[in-house]
Every structure is written in C-alpha cells, then in structure tokens.
VMD Tcl script that builds the backbone (N, CA, C; Angstrom):
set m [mol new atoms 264]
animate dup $m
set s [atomselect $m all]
$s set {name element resname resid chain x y z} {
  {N N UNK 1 A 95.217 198.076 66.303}
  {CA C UNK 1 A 94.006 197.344 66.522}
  {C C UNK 1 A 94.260 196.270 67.573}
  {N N UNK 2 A 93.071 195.451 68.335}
  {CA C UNK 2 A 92.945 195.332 69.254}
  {C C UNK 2 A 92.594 193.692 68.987}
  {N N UNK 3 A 92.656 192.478 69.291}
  {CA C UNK 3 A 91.704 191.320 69.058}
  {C C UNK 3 A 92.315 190.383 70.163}
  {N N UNK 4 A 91.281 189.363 70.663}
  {CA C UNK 4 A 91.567 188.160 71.258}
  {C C UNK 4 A 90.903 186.813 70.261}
  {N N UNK 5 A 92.149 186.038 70.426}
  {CA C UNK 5 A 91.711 184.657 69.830}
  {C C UNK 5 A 91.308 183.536 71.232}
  {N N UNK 6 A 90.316 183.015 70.916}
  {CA C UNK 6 A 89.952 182.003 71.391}
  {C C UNK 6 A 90.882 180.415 71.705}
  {N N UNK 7 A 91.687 179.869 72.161}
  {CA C UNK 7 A 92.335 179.111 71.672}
  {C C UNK 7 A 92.046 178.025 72.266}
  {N N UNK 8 A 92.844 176.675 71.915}
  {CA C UNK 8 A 92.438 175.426 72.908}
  {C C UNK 8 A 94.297 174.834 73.501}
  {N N UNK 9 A 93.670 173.997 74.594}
  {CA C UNK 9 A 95.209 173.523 74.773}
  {C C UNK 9 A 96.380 174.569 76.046}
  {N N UNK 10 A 95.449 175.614 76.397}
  {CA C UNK 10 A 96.119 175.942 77.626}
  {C C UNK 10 A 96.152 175.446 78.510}
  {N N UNK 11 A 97.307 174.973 79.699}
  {CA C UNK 11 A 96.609 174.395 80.401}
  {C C UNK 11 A 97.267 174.229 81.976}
  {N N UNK 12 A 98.639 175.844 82.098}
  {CA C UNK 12 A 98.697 176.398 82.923}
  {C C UNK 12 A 99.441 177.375 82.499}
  {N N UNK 13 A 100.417 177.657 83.556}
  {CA C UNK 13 A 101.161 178.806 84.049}
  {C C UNK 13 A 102.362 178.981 82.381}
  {N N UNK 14 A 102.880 177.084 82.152}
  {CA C UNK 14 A 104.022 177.437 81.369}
  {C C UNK 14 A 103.396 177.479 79.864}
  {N N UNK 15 A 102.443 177.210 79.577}
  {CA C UNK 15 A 101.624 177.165 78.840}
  {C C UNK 15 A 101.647 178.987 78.208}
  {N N UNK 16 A 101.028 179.954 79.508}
  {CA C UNK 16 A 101.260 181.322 79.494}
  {C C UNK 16 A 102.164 181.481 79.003}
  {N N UNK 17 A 103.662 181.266 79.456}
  {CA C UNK 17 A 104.722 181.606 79.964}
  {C C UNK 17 A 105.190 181.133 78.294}
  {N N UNK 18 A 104.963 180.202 77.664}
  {CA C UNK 18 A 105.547 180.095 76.175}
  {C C UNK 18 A 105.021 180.721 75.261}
  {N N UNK 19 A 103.643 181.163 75.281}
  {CA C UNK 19 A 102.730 181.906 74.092}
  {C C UNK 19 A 103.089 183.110 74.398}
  {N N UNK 20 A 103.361 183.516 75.665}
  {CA C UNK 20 A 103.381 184.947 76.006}
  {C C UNK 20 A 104.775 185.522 75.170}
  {N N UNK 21 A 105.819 184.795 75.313}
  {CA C UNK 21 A 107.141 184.260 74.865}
  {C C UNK 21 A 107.571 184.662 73.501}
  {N N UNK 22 A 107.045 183.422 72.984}
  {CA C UNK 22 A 106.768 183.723 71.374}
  {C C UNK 22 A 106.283 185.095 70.662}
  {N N UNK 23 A 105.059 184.774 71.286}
  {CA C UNK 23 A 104.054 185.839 70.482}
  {C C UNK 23 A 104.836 187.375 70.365}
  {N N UNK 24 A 105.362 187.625 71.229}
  {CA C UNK 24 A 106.243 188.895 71.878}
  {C C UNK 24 A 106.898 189.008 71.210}
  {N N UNK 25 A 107.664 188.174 70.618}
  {CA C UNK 25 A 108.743 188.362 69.486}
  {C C UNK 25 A 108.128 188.551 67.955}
  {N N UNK 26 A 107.028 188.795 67.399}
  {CA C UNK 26 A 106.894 188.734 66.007}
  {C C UNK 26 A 106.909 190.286 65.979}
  {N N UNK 27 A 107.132 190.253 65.466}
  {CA C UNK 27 A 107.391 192.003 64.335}
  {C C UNK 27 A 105.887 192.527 64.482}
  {N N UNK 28 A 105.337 193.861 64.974}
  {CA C UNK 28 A 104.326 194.405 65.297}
  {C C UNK 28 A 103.272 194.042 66.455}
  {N N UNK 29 A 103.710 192.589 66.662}
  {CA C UNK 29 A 102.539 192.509 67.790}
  {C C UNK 29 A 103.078 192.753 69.482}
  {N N UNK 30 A 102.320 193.481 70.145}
  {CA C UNK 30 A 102.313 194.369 71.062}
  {C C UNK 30 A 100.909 193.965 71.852}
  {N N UNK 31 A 101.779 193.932 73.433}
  {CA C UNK 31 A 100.603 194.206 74.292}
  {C C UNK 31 A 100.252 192.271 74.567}
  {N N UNK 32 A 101.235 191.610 74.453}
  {CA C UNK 32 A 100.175 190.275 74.427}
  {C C UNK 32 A 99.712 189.409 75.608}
  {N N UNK 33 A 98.731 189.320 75.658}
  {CA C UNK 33 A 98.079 188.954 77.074}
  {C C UNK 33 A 97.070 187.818 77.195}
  {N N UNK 34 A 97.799 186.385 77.847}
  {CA C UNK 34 A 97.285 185.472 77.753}
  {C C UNK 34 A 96.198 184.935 79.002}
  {N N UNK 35 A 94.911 184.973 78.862}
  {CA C UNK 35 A 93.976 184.290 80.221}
  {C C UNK 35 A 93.953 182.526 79.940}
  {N N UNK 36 A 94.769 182.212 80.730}
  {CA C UNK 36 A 94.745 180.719 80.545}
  {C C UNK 36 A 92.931 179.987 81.640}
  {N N UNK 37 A 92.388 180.919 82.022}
  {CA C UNK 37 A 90.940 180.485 82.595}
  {C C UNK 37 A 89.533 180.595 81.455}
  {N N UNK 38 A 90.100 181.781 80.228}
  {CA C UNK 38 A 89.074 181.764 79.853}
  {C C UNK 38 A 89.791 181.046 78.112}
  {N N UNK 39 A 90.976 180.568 78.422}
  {CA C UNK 39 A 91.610 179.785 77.171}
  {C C UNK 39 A 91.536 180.988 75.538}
  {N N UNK 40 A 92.503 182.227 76.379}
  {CA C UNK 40 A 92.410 183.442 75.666}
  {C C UNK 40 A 93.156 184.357 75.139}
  {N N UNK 41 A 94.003 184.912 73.982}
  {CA C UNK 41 A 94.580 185.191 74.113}
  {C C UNK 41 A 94.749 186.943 73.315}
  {N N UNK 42 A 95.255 187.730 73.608}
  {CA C UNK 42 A 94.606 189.191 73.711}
  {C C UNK 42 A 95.696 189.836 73.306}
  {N N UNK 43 A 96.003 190.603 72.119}
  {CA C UNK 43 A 96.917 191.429 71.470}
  {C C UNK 43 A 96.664 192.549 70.425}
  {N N UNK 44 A 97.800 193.195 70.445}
  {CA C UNK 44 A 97.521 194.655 69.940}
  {C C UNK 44 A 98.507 194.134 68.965}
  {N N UNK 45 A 97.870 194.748 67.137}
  {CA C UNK 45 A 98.788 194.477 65.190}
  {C C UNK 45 A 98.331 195.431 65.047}
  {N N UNK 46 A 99.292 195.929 63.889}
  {CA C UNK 46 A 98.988 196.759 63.167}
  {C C UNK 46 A 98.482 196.634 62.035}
  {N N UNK 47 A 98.495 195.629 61.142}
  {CA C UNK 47 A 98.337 194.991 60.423}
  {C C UNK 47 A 97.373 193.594 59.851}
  {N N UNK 48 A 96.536 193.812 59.105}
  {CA C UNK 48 A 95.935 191.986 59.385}
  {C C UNK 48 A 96.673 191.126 59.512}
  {N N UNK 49 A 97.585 191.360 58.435}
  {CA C UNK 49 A 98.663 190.225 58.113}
  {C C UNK 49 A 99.151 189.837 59.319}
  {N N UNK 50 A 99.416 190.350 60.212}
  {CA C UNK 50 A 100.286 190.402 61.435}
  {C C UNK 50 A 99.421 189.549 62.931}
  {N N UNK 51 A 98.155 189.481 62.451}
  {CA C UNK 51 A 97.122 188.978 63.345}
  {C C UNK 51 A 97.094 187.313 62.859}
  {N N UNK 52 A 97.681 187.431 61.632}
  {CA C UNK 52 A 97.398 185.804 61.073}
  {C C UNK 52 A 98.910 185.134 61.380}
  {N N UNK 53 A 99.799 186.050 61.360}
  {CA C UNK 53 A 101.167 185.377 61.646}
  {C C UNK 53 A 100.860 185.027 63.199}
  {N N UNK 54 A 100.385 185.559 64.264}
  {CA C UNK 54 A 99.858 185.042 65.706}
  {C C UNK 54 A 99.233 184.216 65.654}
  {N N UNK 55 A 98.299 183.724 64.532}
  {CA C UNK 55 A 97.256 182.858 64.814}
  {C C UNK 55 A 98.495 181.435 64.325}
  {N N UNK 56 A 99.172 181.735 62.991}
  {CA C UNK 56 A 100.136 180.412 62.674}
  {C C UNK 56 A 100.977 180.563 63.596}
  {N N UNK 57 A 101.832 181.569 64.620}
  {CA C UNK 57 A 102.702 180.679 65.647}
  {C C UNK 57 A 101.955 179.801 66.963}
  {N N UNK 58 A 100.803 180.575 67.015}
  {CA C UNK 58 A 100.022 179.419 67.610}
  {C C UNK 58 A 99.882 178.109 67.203}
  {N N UNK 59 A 99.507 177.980 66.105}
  {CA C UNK 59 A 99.062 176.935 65.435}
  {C C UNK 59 A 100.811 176.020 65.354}
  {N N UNK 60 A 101.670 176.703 65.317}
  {CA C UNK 60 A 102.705 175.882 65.355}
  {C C UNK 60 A 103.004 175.319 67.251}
  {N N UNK 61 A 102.967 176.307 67.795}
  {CA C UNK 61 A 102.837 176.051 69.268}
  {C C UNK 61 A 102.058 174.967 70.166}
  {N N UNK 62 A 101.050 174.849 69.245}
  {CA C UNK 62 A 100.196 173.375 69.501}
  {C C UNK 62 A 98.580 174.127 70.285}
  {N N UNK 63 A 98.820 175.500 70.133}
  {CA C UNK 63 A 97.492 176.341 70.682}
  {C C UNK 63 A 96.923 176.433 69.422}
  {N N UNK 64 A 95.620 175.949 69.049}
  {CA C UNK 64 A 94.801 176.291 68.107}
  {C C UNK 64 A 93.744 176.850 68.235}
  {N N UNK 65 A 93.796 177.615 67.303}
  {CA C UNK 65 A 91.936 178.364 67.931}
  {C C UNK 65 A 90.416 177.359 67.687}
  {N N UNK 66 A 90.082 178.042 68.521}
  {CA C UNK 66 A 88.870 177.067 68.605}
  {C C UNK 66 A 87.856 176.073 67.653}
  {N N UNK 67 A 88.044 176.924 66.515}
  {CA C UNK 67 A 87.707 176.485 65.154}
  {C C UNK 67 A 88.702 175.755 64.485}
  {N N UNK 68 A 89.852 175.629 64.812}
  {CA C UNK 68 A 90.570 174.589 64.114}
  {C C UNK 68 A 90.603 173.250 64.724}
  {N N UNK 69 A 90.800 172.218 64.061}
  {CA C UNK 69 A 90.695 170.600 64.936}
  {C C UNK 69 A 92.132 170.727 65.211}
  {N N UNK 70 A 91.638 170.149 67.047}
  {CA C UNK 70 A 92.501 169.624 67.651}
  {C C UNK 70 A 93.061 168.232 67.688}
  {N N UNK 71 A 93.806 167.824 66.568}
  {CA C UNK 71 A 94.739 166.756 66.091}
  {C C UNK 71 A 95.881 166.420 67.784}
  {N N UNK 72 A 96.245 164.548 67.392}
  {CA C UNK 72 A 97.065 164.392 68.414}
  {C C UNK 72 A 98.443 165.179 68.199}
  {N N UNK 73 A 99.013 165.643 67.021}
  {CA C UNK 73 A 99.977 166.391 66.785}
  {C C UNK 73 A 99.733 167.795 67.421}
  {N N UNK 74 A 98.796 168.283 67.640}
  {CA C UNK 74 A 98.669 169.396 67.594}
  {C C UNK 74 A 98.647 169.439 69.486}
  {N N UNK 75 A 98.074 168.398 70.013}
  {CA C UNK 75 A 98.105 168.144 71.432}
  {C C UNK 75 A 99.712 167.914 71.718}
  {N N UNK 76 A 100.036 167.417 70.936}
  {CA C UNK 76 A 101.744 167.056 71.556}
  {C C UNK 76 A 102.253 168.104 71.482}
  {N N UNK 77 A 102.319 169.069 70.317}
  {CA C UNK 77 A 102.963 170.320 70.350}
  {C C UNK 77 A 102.644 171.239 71.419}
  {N N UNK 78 A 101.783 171.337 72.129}
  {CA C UNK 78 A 101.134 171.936 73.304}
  {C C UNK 78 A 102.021 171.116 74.184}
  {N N UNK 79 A 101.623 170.116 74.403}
  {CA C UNK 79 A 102.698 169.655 75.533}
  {C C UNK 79 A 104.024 169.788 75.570}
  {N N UNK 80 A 104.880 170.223 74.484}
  {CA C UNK 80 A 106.261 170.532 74.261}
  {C C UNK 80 A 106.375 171.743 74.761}
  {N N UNK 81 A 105.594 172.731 74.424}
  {CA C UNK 81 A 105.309 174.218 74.971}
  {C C UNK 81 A 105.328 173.962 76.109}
  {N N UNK 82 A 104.526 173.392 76.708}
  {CA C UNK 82 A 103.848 173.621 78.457}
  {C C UNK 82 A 105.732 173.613 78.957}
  {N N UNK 83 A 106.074 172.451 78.706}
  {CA C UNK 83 A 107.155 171.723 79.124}
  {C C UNK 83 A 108.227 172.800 79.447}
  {N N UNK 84 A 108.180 173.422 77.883}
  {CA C UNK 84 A 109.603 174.438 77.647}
  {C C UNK 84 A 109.092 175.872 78.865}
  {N N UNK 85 A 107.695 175.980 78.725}
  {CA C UNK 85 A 107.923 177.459 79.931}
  {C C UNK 85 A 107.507 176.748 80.840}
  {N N UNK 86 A 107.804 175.559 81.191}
  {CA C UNK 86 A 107.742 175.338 82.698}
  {C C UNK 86 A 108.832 175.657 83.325}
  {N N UNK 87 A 110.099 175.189 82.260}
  {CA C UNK 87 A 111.658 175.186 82.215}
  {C C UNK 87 A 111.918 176.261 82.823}
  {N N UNK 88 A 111.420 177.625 82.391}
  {CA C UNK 88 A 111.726 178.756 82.454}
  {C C UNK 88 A 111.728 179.517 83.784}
}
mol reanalyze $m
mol bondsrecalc $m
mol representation Tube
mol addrep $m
C-alpha cells in the first residue's frame, strides 16, 4: 500500500536528506519520497502498523504531521535533523 503524510517543519534539502534517511531504514517501508515544496512525505508498508511506526519516527525527528501541534520541542528536533543531513 501506498500513502503520503502531510507533515510540518521541512524546510530544505537536509531536512529531505534526514527523513529520507531514517524512514529507509524501518523494516517494510519502501519507496520513500520526500516533497519538501508541498511539506510531503510519500511511501510504500505493508502493514498499518508499519505506516504508524513512520508517522512516530517522524514525530521523533521533529516532522509532525499536520494534525499534530507543533511544540518548541518538536521545532528544535527539526532543527537537529536539518543540521545532521546538512552534515551529510
């Protein structure tokens, strides 16, 4: 199966470059493809379960989906991200 989450807190290239990163590594998810213009992010689970573990490494990443509040913690963790795939 197929879904994009909506997220907040992209806010370039390393931004991509860390979700793309992460996300790549969880067990079943495939295909992951981030539009940092339309603040988007687009992957292939097999599993529900497996769609919610993407949505919590986001949520640990400091990318939250749109429906969750964007807390200053949750902004800093985004900025730690940006930082680390800028590194890269």
């Amino acid at each position: 199966m197929k879904t994009t989450i909506a997220v907040q807190n992209i806010k370039c290239g390393g931004c991509v470059n860390t979700i793309t990163n992460k996300l790549s590594k969880i067990e079943n998810i495939q295909n992951v493809q981030v539009n940092k213009e339309s603040s988007s992010v687009a992957f292939r689970y097999f599993e529900p379960e497996d769609a919610f573990k993407v949505r919590e490494k986001l949520r640990d990443l400091g990318y939250l989906a749109v429906d969750d509040r964007n807390t200053l913690v949750s902004k800093a963790n985004s900025f730690i991200s940006y930082a680390t795939g800028k590194m890269r």
